[in-house]
VEXNU-273389 format. One record per residue (C-alpha): residue in three letters; x, y, z. Coordinates in steps of 0.05 Angstrom, whole numbers, plus 5000, padded with zeros to 4 digits. Example, Ala and Ser with C-alpha at 12.3 -4.5 7.8 and 13.67 -1.06 7.14 Angstrom:
REM VEXNU-273389
Ala524649105156Ser527349795143
***
This chain:
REM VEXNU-273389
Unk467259975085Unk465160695075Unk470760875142Unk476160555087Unk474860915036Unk473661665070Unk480561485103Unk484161435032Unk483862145024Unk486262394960Unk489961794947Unk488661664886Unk483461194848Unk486860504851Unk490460664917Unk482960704933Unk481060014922Unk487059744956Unk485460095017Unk477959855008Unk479459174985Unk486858995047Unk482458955117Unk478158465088Unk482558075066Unk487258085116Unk481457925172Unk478757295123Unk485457015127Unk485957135206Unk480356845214Unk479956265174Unk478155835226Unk472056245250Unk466856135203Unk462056565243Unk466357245235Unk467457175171Unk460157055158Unk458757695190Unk464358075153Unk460757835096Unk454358205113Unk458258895107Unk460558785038Unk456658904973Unk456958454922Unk462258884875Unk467158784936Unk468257954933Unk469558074853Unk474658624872Unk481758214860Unk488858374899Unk494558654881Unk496357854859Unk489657834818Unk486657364864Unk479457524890Unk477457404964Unk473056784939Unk479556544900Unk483156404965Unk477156165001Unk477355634955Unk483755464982Unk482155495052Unk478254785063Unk472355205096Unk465555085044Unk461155415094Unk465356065074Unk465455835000Unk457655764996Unk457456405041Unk460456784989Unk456656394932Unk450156654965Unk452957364963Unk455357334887Unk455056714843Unk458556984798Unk464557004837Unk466356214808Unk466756514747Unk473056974760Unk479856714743Unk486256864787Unk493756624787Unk495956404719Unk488756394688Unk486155904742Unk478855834767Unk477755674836Unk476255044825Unk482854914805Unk485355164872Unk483254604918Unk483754094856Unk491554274860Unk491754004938Unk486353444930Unk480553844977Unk475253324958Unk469353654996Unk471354284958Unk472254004896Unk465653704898Unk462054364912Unk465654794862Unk465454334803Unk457654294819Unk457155064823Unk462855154755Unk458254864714Unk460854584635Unk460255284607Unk466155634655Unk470454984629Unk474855064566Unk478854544542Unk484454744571Unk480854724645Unk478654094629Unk485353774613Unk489254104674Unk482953924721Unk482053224705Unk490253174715Unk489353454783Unk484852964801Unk487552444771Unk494252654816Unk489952704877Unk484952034876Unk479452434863Unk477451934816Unk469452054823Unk469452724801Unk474452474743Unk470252054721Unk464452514719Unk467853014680Unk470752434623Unk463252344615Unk462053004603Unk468153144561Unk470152534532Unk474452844486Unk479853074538Unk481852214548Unk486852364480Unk489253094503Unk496553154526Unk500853554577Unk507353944575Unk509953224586Unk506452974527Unk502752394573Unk496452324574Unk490852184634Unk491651414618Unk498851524630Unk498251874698Unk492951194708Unk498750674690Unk503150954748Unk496750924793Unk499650504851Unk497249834876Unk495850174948Unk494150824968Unk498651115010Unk494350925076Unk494250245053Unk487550145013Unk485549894949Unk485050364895Unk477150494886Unk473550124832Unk471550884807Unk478250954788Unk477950434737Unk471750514711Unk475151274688Unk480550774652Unk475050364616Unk471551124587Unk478751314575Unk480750764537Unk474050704498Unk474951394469Unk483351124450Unk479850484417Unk475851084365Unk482451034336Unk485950744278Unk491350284300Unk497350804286Unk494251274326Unk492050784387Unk500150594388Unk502451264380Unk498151374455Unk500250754479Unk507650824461Unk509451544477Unk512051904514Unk513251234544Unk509750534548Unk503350484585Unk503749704591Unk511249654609Unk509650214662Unk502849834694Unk507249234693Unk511749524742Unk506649774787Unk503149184787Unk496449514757Unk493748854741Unk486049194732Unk489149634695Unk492349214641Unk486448684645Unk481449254622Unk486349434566Unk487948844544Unk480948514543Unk479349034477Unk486148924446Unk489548254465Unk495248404399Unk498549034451Unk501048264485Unk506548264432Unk509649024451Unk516748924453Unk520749504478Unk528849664465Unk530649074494Unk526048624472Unk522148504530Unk515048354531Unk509148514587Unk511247824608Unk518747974619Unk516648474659Unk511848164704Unk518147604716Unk522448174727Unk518248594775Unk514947894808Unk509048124789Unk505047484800Unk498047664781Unk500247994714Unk505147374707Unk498846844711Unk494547214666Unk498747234613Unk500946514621Unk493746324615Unk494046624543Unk498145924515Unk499246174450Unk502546764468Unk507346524521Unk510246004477Unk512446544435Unk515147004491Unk519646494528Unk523446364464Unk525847204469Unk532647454487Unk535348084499Unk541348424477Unk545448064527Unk543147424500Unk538847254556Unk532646884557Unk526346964603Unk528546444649Unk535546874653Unk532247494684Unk527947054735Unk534946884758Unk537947574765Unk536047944827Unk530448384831Unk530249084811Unk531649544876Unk526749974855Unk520449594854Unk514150064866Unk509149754938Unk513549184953Unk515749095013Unk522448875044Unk521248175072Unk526747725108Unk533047585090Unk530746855086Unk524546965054Unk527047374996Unk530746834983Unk524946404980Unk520646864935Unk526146904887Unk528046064884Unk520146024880Unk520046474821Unk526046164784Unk523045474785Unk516145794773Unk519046064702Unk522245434690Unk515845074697Unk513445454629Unk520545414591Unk522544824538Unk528744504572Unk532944724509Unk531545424538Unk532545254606Unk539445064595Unk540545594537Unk547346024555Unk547446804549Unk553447144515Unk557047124582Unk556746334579Unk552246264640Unk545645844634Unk540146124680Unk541445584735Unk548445894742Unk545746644729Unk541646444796Unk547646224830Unk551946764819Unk546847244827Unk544647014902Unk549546784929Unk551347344972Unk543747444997Unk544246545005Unk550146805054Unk546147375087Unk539446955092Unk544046285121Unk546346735174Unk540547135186Unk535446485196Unk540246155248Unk541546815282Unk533046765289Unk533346115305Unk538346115361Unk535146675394Unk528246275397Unk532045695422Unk534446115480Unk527746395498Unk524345745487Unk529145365536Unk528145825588Unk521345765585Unk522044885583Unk526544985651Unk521245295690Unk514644985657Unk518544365681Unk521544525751Unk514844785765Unk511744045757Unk515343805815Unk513644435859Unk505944325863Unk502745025882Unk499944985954Unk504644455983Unk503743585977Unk501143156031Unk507542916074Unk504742206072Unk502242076006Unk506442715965Unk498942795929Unk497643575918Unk491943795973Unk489244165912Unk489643485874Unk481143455872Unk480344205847Unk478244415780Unk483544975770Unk488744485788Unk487044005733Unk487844605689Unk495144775717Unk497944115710Unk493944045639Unk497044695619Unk503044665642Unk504443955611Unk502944125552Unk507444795557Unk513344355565Unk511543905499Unk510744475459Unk516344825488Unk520644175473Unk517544125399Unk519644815376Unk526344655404Unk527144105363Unk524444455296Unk529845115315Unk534644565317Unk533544305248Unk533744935227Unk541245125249Unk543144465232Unk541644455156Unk546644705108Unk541145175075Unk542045195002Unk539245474943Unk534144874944Unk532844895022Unk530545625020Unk524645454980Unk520445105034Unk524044745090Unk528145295123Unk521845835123Unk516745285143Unk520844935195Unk522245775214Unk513745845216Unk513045235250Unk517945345305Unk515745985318Unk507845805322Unk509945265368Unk513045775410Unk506046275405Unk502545695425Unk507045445488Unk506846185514Unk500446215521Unk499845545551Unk504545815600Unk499246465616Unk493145925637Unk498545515680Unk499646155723Unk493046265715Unk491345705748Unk496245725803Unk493346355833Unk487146135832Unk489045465865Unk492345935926Unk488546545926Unk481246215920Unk478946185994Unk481846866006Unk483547585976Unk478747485927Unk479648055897Unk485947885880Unk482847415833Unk478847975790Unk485348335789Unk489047865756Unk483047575705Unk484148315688Unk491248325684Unk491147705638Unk486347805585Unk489948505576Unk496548065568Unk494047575528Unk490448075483Unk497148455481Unk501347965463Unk497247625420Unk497048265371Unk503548315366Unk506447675375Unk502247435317Unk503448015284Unk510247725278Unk508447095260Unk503447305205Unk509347705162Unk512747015162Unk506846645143Unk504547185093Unk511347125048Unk512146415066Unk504846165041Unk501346645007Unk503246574933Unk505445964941
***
């Protein structure tokens, strides 16, 4: 350090510190991989140096925050702990640095070492947001405890942290349930809204936009469960077109949200009776096509969104006074012919679609029947000239070829069958509920099964030939097979479980 600064000259007293203050800083962020070196670089510095800040205002310990390395962090922490206390770019403490890219491990350590007293309100808000943005909902919840005050602030955008929650996605983006943490922070959230007269509790719920309509679409069941367990009357929010939380829930098939509220008696029968500007009822916009931009639903089949949509339209109907049922909008159309109109293009798409499936499994599956049965009459290891009995006829893997292989060609023959029925029927509106995707699911279990049926046949054949020699041989292919059979099961049923997911689970 003292080399930098005898080098300087008579540069003058700022140019001083820059000279004093650059190596450092540029070896840190060389080496922000190697812990060790930096460690040591750390020994040469005094304790002014890490509060020293760049020519951005940023101190070393401000961009160490940012660097996912806490052994430096705590290095530095040792050397001055007062370092957590300096602010850099736009007014920021570190903490807020890794906060801003969702460094949990950093977070954790640096909102220990903060402390309450380095944390203004205006920290607080912009920190909880952060993590809010980022999942971090443990330390969020730690800091509504200690700041319960910051659940009614609001942002540039004028939302609050409960709105950020009400956009909170069913699934995280790797595919896992949103932590139970994270709703507990709603419940301390909301208790501090429920302080609140009944103007102001709308005012939160209502602005900048609805909370409800908004956890609707996401399907944030937990979400509206917690809030509407304290204040069953926010049921009844209507918004510009007159919608309820249970318009939306038939809108955005949100089935969960859907059943809940239909539980509630006394407030469906009041819903269902609602139309919109266009003059259309609830059962109307169970007939329309779904929105395209549902939130965490995925694209099923052609046949099967067919099938989730007839299932919903009778599934609203079910709840709906006839009267309603066949209640025109201002276009003249009753909901039946809404549905109609509305589908008939996908009906077109999903007709061709399943039989374009279902010939294809056809093909493969008589294939398979042609050689399962040729092979029947071409015993392996040759028949007795006199008698046309198998010389194999008294061995145990033998009984488990022609076992096998029999039932290979039933199986094979039954899922021929149910493909047939399938290109056969004229698939309408009413056939897409549960004959064309179940005889679809059946056919193609039938065809899982009959594979594998086919795998112990030749199984069985080689040992039948291979038994009293080239034994090895035999190991090989026990190998070989379980490492097919485990292969093709995972993705084989893979297959087979997306059709029975959309094709049984909600219904």
């Amino acid at each position: 350090m003292k080399d930098y600064v005898a080098a300087s000259g008579s540069a003058s007293k700022k140019e001083n510190v820059e000279i004093v203050i650059a190596p450092p800083y540029q070896k840190m962020d060389a080496a922000a991989r190697r812990t060790g070196f930096v460690k040591k670089l750390l020994e040469q510095m005094n304790k002014e140096d890490l509060a020293v800040k760049n020519n951005a205002g940023n101190t070393a310990f401000f961009l160490a925050a940012a660097s996912k390395r806490v052994e430096i962090v705590k290095a530095m922490m040792e050397k001055n702990e007062d370092i957590v206390k300096i602010r850099g770019d736009n007014d920021m403490l570190p903490i807020h640095k890794p906060a801003l890219e969702g460094d949990k491990e950093m977070v954790e350590y640096l909102y220990e070492a903060t402390g309450d007293e380095l944390l203004d309100n205006n920290d607080c808000f912009h920190l909880l947001i952060n993590l809010i943005n980022h999942g971090l909902y443990d330390v969020a919840l730690d800091l509504v405890k200690r700041h319960p005050e910051r659940a009614l602030a609001r942002g540039k955008n004028k939302e609050t942290a409960l709105h950020l929650l009400a956009r909170m996605p069913v699934l995280t983006h790797t595919g896992q349930e949103i932590p139970d943490s994270a709703f507990e922070l709603v419940e301390h959230l909301w208790k501090q809204v429920m302080l609140l007269d009944d103007s102001q509790i709308l005012e939160i719920i209502r602005k900048p936009w609805s909370l409800i309509f908004e956890a609707a679409k996401q399907g944030n069941f937990r979400f509206l469960k917690r809030i509407f367990c304290t204040y069953l009357d926010l049921m009844f929010e209507v918004d510009e077109n007159h919608y309820t939380i249970l318009h939306f829930a038939v809108m955005y098939r949100r089935l969960n949200i859907f059943y809940f509220i239909y539980d509630i008696g006394r407030f469906k029968d009041m819903v269902v009776r609602d139309t919109d500007k266009e003059g259309n009822n609830i059962l109307h916009l169970a007939a329309k096509l779904p929105p395209a931009d549902i939130p965490d639903i995925e694209s099923p089949a052609l046949h099967i969104q067919m099938q989730i949509d007839k299932w919903w339209f009778e599934e609203v109907k079910r709840i709906t006074h006839p009267v309603y049922a066949e209640a025109k909008n201002k276009d003249g159309k009753t909901p039946r012919a809404l549905f109609t109109e509305q589908h008939e293009d996908l009906r077109n798409k999903a007709d061709k679609y399943t039989k374009k499936i279902a010939t294809a499994y056809i093909t493969g599956s008589t294939l398979i029947a042609t050689v399962v049965f040729a092979t029947l009459f071409t015993l392996p290891g040759g028949t007795d000239e006199n008698t046309g009995t198998s010389h194999f006829v008294r061995r145990a893997s033998f009984i488990v070829f022609t076992i096998s292989d029999t039932i290979a060609l039933l199986l094979s023959s039954f899922s021929i069958i149910v493909f047939l029925a399938v290109i056969s029927s004229q698939c309408e509106e009413a056939n897409f509920l549960n004959r064309v995707p179940g005889n679809l699911a059946l056919g193609l279990h039938l065809l899982l099964l009959y594979v594998k049926a086919v795998m112990v046949a030749f199984s069985a054949t080689v040992f039948i030939v291979f038994k009293d020699k080239l034994r090895w041989t035999l190991v090989l292919l026990t190998v070989m097979v379980i490492f097919a059979i485990a292969m093709y099961k995972g993705r084989a049923w893979t297959i087979y479980g997306e059709v029975m997911h959309y094709t049984y689970k909600n219904w």
